[in-house]
N, C-alpha and C positions, 0 to 999 in steps of 0.2 A: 504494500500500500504506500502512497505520496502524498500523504497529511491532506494541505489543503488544494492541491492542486489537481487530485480525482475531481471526476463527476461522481453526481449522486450518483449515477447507476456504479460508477464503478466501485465506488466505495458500499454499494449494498451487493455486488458479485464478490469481494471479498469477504465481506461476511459471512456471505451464503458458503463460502470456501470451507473460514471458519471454521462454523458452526458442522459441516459436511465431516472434516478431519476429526473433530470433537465425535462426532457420532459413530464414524468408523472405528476411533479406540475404542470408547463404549461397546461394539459388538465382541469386541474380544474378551470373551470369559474369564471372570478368575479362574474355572476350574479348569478350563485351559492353560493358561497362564501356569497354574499349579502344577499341573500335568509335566510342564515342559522342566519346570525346576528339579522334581522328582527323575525324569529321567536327567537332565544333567548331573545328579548327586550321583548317581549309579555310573553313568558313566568317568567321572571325576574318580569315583571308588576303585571301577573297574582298572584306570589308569594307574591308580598308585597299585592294586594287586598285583601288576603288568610291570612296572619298576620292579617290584619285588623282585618277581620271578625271574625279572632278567638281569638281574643282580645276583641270584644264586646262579645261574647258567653260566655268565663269567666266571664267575670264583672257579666254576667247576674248569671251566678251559681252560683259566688262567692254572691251574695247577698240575692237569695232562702236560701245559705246555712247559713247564718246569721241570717236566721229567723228561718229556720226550720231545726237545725243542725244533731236532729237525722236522722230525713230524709233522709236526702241531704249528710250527711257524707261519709258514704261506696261512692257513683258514683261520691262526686267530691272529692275525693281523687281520684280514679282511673279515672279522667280527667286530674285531675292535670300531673298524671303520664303519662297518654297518649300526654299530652303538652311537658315534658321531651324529653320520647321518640323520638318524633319528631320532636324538633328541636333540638335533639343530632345526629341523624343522617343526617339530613340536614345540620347540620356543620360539620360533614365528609366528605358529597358529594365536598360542597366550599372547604373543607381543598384539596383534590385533586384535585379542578377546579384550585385554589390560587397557586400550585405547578406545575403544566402543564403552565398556564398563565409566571411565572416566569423565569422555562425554557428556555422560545419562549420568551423573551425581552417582556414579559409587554402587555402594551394597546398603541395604538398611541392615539395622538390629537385628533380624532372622535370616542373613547371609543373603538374600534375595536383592534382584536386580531393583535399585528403588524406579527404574522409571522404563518396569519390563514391558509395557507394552505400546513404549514408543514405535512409532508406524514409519518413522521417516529416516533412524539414522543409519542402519543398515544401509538401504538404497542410496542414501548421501552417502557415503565413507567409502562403500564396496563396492557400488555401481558407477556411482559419478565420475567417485574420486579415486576410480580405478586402482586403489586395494585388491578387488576378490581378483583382478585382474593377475597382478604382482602374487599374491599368495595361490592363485591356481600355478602359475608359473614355477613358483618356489617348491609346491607338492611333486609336482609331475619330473621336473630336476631331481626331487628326492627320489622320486621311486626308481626312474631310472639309473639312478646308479644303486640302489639297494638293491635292484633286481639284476643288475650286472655283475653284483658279486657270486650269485649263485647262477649264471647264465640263466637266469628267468624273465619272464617277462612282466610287467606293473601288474598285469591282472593275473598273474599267476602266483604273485604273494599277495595280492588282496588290495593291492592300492594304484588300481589305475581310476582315475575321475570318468564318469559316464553320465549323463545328463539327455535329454531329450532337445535335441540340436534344432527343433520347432518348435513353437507355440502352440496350443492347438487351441487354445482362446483364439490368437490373431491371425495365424497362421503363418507369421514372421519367423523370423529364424533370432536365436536366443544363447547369448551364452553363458558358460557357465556361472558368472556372477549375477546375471539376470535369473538364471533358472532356482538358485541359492537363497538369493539376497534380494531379489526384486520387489517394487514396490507391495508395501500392505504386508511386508513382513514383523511382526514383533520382536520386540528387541531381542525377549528371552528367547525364542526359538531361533533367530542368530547365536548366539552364545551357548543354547544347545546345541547348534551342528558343527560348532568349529569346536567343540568338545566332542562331536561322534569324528570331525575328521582327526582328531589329535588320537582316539583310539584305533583308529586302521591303521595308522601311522606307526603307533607302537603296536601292534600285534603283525605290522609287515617288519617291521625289526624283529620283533620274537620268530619270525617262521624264517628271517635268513641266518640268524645266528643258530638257530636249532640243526635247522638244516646242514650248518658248517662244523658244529660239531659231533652231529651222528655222522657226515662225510669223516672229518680227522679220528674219531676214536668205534667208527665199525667194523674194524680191524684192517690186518695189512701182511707186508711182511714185516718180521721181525731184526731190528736193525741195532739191538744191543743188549747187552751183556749183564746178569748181576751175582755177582757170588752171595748165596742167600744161608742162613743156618738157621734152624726149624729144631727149636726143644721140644722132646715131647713134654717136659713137664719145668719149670724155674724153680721149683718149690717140691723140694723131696725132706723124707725122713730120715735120721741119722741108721746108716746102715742100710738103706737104699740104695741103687746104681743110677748115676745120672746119666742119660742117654739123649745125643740130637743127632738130625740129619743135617749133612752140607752139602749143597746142590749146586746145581745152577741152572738161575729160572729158565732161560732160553736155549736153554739142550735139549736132550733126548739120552734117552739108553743106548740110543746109536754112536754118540762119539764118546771117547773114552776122557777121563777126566781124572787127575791125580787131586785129592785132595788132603791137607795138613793142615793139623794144629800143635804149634809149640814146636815146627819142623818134622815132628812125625807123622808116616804117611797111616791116613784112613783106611782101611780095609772098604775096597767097593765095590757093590751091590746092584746093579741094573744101573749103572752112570750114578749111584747116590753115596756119598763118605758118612762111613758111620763112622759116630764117636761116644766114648762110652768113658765115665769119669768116678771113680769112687766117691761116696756119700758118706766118709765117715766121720768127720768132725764137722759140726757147726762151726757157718759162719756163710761170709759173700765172695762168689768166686767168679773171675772174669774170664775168657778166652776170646779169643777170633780162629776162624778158617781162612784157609786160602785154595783156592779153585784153579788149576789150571787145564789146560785143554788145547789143540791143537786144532786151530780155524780150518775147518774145509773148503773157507771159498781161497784165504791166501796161503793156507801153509804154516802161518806164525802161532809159532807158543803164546800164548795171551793166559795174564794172571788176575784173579781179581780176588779181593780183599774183602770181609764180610766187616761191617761193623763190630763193634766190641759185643760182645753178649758176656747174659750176666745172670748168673743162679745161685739159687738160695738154700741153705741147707737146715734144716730147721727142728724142731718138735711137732709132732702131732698137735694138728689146729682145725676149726672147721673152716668147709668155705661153702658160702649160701647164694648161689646166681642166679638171678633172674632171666627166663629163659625169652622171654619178650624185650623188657623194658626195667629201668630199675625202678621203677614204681609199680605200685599195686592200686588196680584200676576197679572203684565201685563196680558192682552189679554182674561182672565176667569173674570168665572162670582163670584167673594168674597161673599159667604154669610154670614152678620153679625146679631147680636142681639146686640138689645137697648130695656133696661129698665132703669126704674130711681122710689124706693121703694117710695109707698107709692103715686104715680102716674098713671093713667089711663094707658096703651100704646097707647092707640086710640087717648090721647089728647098730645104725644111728638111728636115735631116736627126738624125734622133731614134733616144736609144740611152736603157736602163733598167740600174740597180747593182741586183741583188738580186730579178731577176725577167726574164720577157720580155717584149718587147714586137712589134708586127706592125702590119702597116694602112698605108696610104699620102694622101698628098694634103689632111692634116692630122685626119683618122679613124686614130683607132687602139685595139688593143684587148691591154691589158695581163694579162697573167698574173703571179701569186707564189704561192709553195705554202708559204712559211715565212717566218720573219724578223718584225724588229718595223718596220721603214724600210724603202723605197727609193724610188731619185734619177730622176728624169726630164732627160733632159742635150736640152738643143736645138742645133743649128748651122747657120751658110747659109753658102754661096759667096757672099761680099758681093762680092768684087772676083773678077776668072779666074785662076783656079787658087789661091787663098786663102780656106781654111775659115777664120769665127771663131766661137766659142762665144757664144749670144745670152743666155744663161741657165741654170740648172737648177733644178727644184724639187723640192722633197723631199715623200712623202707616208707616212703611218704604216700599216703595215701590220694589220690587223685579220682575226679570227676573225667567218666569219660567225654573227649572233648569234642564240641559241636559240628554237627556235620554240615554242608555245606550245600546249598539249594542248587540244582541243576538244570536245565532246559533245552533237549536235542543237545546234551551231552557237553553245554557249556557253564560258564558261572553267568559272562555275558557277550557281547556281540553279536558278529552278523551270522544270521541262519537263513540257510537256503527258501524259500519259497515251500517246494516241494518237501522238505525236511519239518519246517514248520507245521503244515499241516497236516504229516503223517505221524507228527508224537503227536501224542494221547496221556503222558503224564507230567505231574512233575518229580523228579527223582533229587533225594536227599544222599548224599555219599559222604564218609567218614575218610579224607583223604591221607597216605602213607599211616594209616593208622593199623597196627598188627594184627589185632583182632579182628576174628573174623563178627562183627557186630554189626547189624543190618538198624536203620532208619525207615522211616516210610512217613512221609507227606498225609498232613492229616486234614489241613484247610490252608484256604490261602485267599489272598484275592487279586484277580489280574485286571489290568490296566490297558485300553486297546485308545491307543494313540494313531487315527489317523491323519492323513495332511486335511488341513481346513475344514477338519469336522469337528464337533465335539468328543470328548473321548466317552469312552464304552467302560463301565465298571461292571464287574460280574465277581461271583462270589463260589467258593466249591465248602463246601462242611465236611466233606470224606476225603479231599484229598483229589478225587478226581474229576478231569473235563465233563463237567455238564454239557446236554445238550445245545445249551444257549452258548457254552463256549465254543464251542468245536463249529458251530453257525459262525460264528463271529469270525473264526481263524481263517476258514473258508474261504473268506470274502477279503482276508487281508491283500495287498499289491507290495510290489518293493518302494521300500522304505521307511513302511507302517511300522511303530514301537509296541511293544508289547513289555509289561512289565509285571512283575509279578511280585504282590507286597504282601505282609503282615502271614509270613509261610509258619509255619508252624508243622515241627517232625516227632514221630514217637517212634521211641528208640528200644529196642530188645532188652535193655537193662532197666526199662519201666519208667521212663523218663519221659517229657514232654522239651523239645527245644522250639526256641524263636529263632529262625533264620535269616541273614540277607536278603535283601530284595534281588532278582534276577532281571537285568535288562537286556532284550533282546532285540536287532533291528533286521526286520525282514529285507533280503538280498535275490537277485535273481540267482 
């Protein structure tokens, strides 16, 4: 508007402008509005679980590669890089979330966008001012070389950009920042999807690092050497024989091997040096081996050297190991092992503070239903008719731990079309957890997000897809959100759990 230099009419087509943009926000729902905050928390989640994971995947390579650096070199450098990559791009996507965010005054007091259903700055920032422009630019850069470290191509890790290259309102041709960001977009559902691209981003980082290292460690040939010695026991009783073997991991029975300790030669056994050491006084004793052998691919004697090993010679004592975990888990069945050297197992006799316990012959299988502790006590008929106490150990009593909601075999992200609507549940999993202990999905409630519609709330009390759901799923297209809240699992140990929400974006 030009103060006083409009005509009335123009200055009342203004208004009418106005008053037009004011009514268009109004059409945008809170519970819309809601919907979209809900999924970007999940996805936000999804992303910090996704750090996790590919934080332990490193460590793991990083350690292969410290043993086996030829190896391991070339694919975890080009992990490394694939690590780079993406999370250089994912702080481009935040650098323009951070900038939009700012714009619009911030976050309010309940994290939420204060001014989430601005209509106009998406399209200013992204469309006009040629941002979605620069950042489509910056994603497709990224994927191409993510997917060139594994000779893949962008859609074959999961982040090639696809859009529908016309309008089918105007019939104009549209690009990707148009088809994104174009007008009568809400702020939050911008801010939601530069949150779903920052997770394709890092889940195309996880599938080329995964990828590089089941390539370096799914085996190979074997390109080095270790002189290895294997006690059968560190801890013997006075008048016992101490006995270990000395090998070497990367032979065979096939090549022959001279092995020594203290310069004396081993007596060997199918390519293995046995060594054999008297146990008759107390106390700590050290040795090394030495491994030689004669390389078949050159010819040369090659020597190699065991670290120090070290054994114990001692009194009769118990020893009480947990055959899972060192804690003892409510509601399961704990199987433990008890022995004590130089001792029958038939003649130890085993009691529990704070639980029961059962089993014979040095099997046993421990039950607790409560408490934070309890004691494992050992005893034996050492002499006739004289119990003594060999030991006890104490072990901390634990909650088994929450299982984790699933959907078409994910926590979250993209799922097929077809996959989508051929699961029928939701599945609860106890994950690397030992026990064999089953969950099962008792209610829940799921969330059908689609584009410019109101969302779909539906509700299950058993656990499983109602009719009205599996209608619903039916009818989903790509890039409908489905979200799945307030889960709720009941677990074989007679427990009831509250779950994570599960966010899932349907894909072709």
């Amino acid at each position: 508007m030009a103060g006083g230099k409009e005509t009335p009419r123009q200055k009342m087509i203004g208004i009418m402008y106005l008053v037009l943009m004011a009514m268009l926000a109004l059409n945008v729902s809170n519970t819309v509005l809601d919907a979209f905050k809900t999924v970007r928390d999940g996805l936000e989640k999804s992303n910090d679980n996704m750090n996790d994971r590919l934080k332990f995947i490193m460590t793991l390579f990083k350690n292969y590669y410290d043993n086996a650096p030829k190896k391991a070199e070339v694919n975890y450098n080009k992990a490394k890089d694939a690590k780079n990559i993406g999370d250089g791009i994912v702080a481009e996507i935040e650098k323009v979330k951070q900038e939009l965010i700012k714009e619009t005054d911030g976050l309010d007091a309940n994290g939420d966008l204060k001014k989430r259903d601005d209509l106009g700055i998406s399209h200013k920032e992204l469309v006009e001012g040629k941002k979605g422009d620069a950042l489509q630019k910056k994603i497709e850069e990224a994927a191409k070389k993510l997917s060139a470290l594994i000779g893949q191509s962008p859609k074959g890790i999961g982040l090639e950009l696809e859009w529908p290259k016309i309008n089918k309102s105007t019939g104009t041709s549209q690009s990707w920042a148009d088809y994104n960001f174009g007008e009568g977009k809400p702020l939050t559902s911008t801010i939601t999807l530069l949150s779903k691209f920052q997770n394709d981003a890092k889940n195309a980082e996880a599938y080329v690092i995964n990828k590089l290292y089941q390539e370096t460690t799914g085996g190979g040939v074997v390109d080095s050497y270790r002189a290895v010695a294997v006690a059968k026991s560190s801890y013997i009783l006075a008048g016992q024989t101490y006995e270990a073997d000395v090998f070497l991991t990367a032979g065979s029975s096939s090549i022959p091997i001279t092995a020594t300790v203290n310069g004396a030669t081993l007596p060997n056994e199918g390519g293995v040096g046995k060594y054999k050491s008297g146990g008759t006084k107390e106390g700590v004793y050290k040795w090394t081996g030495t491994v030689s052998f004669k390389d078949p691919t050159s010819g040369e004697i090659k020597s190699f050297t065991t670290d120090p090993i070290e054994y114990q010679v001692a009194r009769p004592s118990a020893v009480v190991s947990p055959d899972k975990m060192n804690v003892f888990y409510m509601g399961v069945a704990n199987p433990v092992s008890v022995s004590a050297p130089g001792i029958p197992k038939e003649n130890l006799k085993v009691s529990i503070s704070g639980g029961s316990i059962s089993g014979a012959n040095g099997s046993y299988i421990v039950k607790v239903n409560g408490g934070t502790e309890a004691t494992v006590t050992v005893s034996a008929e050492i002499e006739k008719g004289k119990n003594q106490i060999l030991g006890s150990t104490k072990f901390r009593v634990k909650r088994v731990p929450d299982p984790i909601a699933t959907f078409a075999g994910k926590v979250s992200g993209r799922v097929p079309l077809s996959t989508l609507k051929s699961t029928n549940r939701l599945e609860a999993e106890l994950k690397d957890f030992d026990f064999d202990l089953k969950f099962t999905v008792t209610k829940f409630t799921v969330l059908f997000s689609k584009y410019r519609q109101d969302p779909i709330i539906l509700q299950s009390s058993d656990g499983s897809f109602t009719s009205d759901i599996k209608r619903i799923m039916n009818t989903l297209t790509a890039g409908d959100i489905v979200t799945f809240q307030n889960i709720e699992a009941h677990g074989e140990d007679n427990t009831t759990r509250k779950l994570d929400n599960v966010v899932s974006v349907s894909a072709n």
